[in-house]
C-alpha positions in Angstrom: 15.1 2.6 -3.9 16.8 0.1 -1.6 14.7 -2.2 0.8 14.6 0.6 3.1 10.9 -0.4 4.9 11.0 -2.4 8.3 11.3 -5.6 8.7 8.3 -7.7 10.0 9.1 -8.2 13.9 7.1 -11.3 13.6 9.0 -14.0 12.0 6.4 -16.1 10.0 6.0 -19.6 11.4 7.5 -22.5 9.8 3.8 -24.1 9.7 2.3 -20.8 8.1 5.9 -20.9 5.2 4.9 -24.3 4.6 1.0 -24.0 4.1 2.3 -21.1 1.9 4.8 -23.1 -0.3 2.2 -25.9 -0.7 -0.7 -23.7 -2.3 2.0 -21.1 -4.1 0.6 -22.3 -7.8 -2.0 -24.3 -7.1 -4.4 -21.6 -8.1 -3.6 -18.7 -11.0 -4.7 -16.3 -8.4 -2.1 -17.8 -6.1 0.5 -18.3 -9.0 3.6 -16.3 -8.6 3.7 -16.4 -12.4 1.0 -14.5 -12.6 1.5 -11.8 -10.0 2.3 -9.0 -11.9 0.2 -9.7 -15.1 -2.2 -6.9 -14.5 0.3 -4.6 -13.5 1.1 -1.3 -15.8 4.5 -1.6 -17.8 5.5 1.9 -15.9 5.3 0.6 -12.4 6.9 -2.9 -13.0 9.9 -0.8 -14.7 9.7 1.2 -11.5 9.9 -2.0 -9.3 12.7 -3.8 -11.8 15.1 -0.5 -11.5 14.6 -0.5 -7.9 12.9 2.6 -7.6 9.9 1.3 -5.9 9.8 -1.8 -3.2 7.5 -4.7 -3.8 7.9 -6.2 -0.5 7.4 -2.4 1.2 3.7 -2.2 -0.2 3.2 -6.0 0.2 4.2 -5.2 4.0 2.1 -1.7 4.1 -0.9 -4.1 2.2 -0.7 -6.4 5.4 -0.8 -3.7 8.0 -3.7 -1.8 6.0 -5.3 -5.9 6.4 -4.7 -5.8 10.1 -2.7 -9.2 9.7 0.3 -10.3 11.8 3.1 -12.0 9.5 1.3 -15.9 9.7 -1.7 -13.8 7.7 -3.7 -13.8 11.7 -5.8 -10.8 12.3 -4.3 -8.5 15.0 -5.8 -5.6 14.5 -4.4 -2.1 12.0 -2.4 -0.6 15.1 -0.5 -3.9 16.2 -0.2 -4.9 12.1 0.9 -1.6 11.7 3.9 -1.8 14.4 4.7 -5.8 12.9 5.3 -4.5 9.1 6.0 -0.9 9.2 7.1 -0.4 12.8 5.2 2.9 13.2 2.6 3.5 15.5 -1.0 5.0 14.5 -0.1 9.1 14.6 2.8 8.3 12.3 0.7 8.3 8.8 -0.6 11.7 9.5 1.7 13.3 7.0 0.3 11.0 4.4 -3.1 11.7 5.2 -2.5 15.2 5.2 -1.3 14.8 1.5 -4.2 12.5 0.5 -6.5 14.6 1.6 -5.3 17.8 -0.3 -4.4 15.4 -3.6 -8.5 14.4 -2.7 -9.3 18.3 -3.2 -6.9 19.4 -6.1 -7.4 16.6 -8.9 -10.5 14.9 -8.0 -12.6 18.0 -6.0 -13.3 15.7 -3.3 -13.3 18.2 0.1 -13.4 15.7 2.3 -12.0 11.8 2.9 -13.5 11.0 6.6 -16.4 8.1 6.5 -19.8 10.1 6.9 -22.2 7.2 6.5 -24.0 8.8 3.5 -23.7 7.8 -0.1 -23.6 10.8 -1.5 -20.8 12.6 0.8 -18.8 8.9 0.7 -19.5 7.8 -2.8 -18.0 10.2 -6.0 -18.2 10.1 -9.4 -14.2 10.5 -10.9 -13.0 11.3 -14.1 -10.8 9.0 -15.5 -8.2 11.6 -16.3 -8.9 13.3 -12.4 -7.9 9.6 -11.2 -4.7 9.3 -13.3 -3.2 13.1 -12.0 -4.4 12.3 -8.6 -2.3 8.6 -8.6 0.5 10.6 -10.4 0.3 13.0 -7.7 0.6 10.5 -5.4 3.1 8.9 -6.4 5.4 11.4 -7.0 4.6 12.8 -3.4 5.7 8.8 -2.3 9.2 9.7 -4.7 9.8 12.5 -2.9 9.0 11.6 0.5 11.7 8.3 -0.4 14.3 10.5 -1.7 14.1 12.7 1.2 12.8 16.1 -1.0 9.7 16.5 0.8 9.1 20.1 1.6 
């Protein structure tokens, strides 16, 4: 997949770039080096053949943060519109897929908050998890490649 995902409209300041460039490696947790350590061999084969886009989920990660591009809180609607230039109603496809993925592989009937533990809190089968991520993912493949139905 090329670098298809919007750029940030928010340029990051040269202040924030250089606060960044000081600390990158300072820490392990903020050591480049180590950034894809955990990672499975499957997805950074996916992200070193270009099939996936780092900086697309590091973007979507941001706006799911509510951060502007200096890493400032503005809220998920105005992050949103900085990284992915969408606007709120535009991840109801998405959601409409989570939800049923939710259902089929981990019998889940329903993703809204409902302030109880035991409607917002599940048990998951390892093996529920894995089909539900590859079902996920492969619903993200086709949604890039354009063979959504």
């Amino acid at each position: 997949m090329t670098n298809r995902s919007a750029k940030p409209r928010d340029r990051m300041a040269e202040a924030t770039r250089q606060r960044i460039q000081g600390e990158l490696g300072s820490r392990d947790e903020l050591n480049p080096d180590f950034l894809f350590q955990g990672t499975t061999t499957d997805l950074l084969l996916a992200a070193a053949s270009g099939m996936i886009d780092p900086v697309m989920f590091a973007r979507r990660e941001l706006a799911n943060r509510g951060l502007d591009a200096n890493g400032q809180w503005v809220g998920f609607d105005r992050a949103r519109k900085i990284h992915l230039g969408g606007t709120p109603g535009d991840n109801d496809a998405a959601q409409t897929v989570a939800a049923e993925i939710a259902r089929r592989h981990l019998q889940i009937e329903c993703l809204d908050t409902r302030n109880s533990d035991g409607l917002d809190f599940h048990d998951v089968a390892v093996w529920s998890l894995r089909d539900a991520l590859i079902a996920a993912f492969e619903a993200g493949a086709r949604k890039v490649h354009g063979l959504e139905g």
